[in-house]
N, C-alpha and C positions, 0 to 999 in steps of 0.2 A: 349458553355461557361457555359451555367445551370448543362448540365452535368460533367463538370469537377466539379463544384463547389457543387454540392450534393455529389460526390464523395468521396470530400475533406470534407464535413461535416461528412461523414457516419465514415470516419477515424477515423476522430480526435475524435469521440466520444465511436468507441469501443476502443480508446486506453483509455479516461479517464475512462469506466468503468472499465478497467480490471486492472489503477491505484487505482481506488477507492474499487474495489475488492481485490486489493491486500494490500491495505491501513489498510480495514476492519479486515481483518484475521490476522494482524500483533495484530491491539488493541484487538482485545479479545483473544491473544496467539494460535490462529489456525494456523499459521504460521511454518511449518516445516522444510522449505528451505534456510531461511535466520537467520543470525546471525545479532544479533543489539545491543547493550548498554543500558543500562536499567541504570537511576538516583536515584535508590535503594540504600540508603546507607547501609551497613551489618553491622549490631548490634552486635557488640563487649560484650559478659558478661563478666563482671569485678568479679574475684573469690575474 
């Protein structure tokens, strides 16, 4: 039972770093793979 359950700890922790790794790379634009929506609104010059 111990070792199922370190098992299941060892998981669920490389998945949240490789969320948190992949979290990172998004906010500082390192992110090459994924497409996302950005809340930018594009500045319109008025001639």
């Amino acid at each position: 039972k111990r070792i199922r359950k370190n098992v299941c700890r060892e998981k669920t922790k490389k998945i949240a770093l490789k969320a948190f790794s992949l979290a990172q790379s998004i906010l500082t634009g390192r992110s090459k793979s994924f497409y996302y929506a950005t809340n930018k609104k594009v500045s319109e010059s008025t001639e």
